[in-house]
C-alpha positions, 0 to 999 in steps of 0.5 A, a space after each residue: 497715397 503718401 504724399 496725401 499723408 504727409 501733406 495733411 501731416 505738415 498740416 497738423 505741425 502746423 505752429 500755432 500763436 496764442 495772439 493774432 499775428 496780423 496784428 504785429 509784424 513779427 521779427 522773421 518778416 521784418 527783414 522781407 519785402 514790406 509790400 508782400 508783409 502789408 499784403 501778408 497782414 491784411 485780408 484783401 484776397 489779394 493772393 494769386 489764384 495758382 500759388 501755393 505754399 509749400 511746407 517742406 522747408 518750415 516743416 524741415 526747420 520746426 522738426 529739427 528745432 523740436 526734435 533735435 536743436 531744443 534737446 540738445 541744447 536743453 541738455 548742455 545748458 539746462 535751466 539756464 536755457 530760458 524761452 526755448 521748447 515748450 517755453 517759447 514765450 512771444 513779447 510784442 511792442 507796439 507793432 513789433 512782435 518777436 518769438 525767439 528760439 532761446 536764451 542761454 543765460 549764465 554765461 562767462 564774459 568769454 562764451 563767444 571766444 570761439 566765434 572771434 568774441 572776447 567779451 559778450 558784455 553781458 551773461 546771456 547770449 540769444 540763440 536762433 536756430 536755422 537750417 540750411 539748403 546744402 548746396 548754399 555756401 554761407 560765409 555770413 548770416 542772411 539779412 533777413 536773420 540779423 534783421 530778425 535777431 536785432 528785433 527779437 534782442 531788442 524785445 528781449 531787452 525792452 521787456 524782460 530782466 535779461 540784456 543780451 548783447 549778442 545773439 548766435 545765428 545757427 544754421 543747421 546743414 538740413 542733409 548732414 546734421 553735423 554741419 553746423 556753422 554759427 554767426 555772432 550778431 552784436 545788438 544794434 540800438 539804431 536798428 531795432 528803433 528803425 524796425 520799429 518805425 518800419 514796423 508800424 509802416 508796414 501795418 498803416 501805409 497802403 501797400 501800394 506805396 511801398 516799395 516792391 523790394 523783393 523785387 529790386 533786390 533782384 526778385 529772388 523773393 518774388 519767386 515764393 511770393 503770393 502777390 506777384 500778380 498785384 504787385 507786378 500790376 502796380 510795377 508796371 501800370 503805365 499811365 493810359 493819358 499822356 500829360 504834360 511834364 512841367 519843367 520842374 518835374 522835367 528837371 527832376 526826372 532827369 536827375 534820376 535818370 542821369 543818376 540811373 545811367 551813373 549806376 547802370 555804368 558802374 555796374 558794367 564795370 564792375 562786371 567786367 572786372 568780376 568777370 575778370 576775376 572768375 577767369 583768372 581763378 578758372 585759369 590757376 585752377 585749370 593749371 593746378 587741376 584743382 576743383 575744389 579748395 574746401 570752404 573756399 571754392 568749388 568749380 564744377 560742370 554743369 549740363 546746357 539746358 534742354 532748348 528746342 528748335 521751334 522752327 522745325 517743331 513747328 515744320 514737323 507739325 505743319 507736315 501732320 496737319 497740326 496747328 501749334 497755335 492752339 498751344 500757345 498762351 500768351 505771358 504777363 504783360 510787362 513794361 519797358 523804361 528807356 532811359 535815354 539821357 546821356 546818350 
């Protein structure tokens, strides 16, 4: 009963944009995966059939935005708060797009003294509001969000009278308000132009021949995804009719791999020496009966996950007459590279 009043609720704060934006890619998208944006822009139904977008986080942040950030703001720097409420303003350049959050403007040199910024070399500073999972420990800004603050300076810059040096990323705890931590972003030249050159890739190039980065940063992305199943298609699409490799092309591949073997040893060192580490920090914690160090360190226990002996499931049910098999499903197909070199 009131989950359908609230769903259809979310709904209607639904934010609209006075200009098509699969038109452009828009600064909170150009740090994301580039194959989920160029699908993102494109109609191809190529979304999977069982995802569904939840609202609770967007609705979250556009509330506190509105109701509180916006507000408050407005009333501490008045109209010196430009681009900001109902006076959000988009700019668009070529296929970049950005909406900011705000601008203040009329700024002492010194403004930023209290994030570790003597002089903001300019009178404004742009301004971007975030909220945050409580149980996330920030110590710097996402990629994502400096990707996105680089663009939206840089349009700022490129289309209005106001030169911001610097933006401030806010991130708003979402369960206790007051928490609020604050990162200063200096604009980068370079990587606005690289924006705009990645930016124009995404909305020309077919999505299959660019890069599955949500996956190889670790698939942390993937998991609010809705073209897992095209893109996990197109990852793992071995070739059906073996060739032969020329000795070129032999060369070559195995460079990868010595190259993909180099790494993969660096990684288990590395491992072992941050596993390492985090026994050394147990161990002085352990000694001092200390938990917790505010801001620094947090050691805590967790239950073991639920498991079940399927052997003896599968025992019970034979013994009632129950053929478990007509439970059983059978998961994605998936891929297996071997990389044999070195060894």
């Amino acid at each position: 009963m009131i989950k359908e009043a609230l769903d259809a609720h979310a709904e209607d704060l639904e934010r609209s944009f006075s200009h098509d934006r699969r038109r452009t890619v828009g600064a909170s998208e150009i740090g994301l995966c580039a194959r989920k944006v160029a699908w993102r822009k494109r109609e191809h139904g190529n979304e999977d059939a069982q995802f569904v977008q939840g609202w609770g986080s967007h609705v979250r942040g556009t509330i506190i935005e509105r109701e509180f950030w916006y507000p408050a703001l407005r009333s501490k720097y008045g109209n010196n708060l430009k681009f900001s409420g109902p006076d959000q303003q988009t700019f668009e350049s070529g296929a970049l797009s950005a909406t900011p959050d705000g601008i203040v403007c009329n700024l002492p040199r010194d403004a930023l003294m209290s994030l570790g910024i003597d002089d903001i070399e300019s009178d404004c500073v742009l301004t971007e509001c975030k909220t945050i999972d409580p149980r996330i420990n920030l110590v710097e800004e996402r990629a994502a969000n400096h990707f996105q603050v680089q663009v939206q300076m840089g349009l700022v810059r490129l289309l209005t009278v106001y030169k911001p040096i610097y933006a401030v990323i806010s991130y708003v705890d979402a369960s206790f308000w007051d928490s609020v931590s604050e990162f200063p972003v200096k604009f980068d030249e370079g990587l606005f132009e690289s924006a705009q050159i990645r930016a124009e890739k995404i909305l020309t190039a077919d999505p299959k021949e660019l890069k599955p980065e949500g996956w190889i940063a670790g698939g942390k992305e993937c998991e609010y995804c809705p073209y897992t199943k095209p893109c996990g298609i197109m990852r793992m699409s071995v070739p059906e009719r073996e060739a032969a490799a020329d000795p070129q092309f032999v060369a070559e591949i195995a460079d990868l791999c010595r190259e993909a073997q180099a790494l993969k040893d660096e990684m288990s060192a590395t491992d072992k020496e941050f596993r390492d580490l985090q026994q050394q920090i147990k161990d002085r914690l352990r000694e001092k009966s200390v938990r917790r160090i505010p801001g620094i360190v947090v050691w805590s226990p967790m239950k073991g996950r639920t498991n079940y002996d399927m052997p003896a499931v599968r025992r019970a049910a034979a013994d009632l007459g129950l053929d478990v098999e007509q439970f059983s499903t059978a998961g994605e197909p998936s891929d297996r590279l071997q990389i044999l070199v070195g060894k």
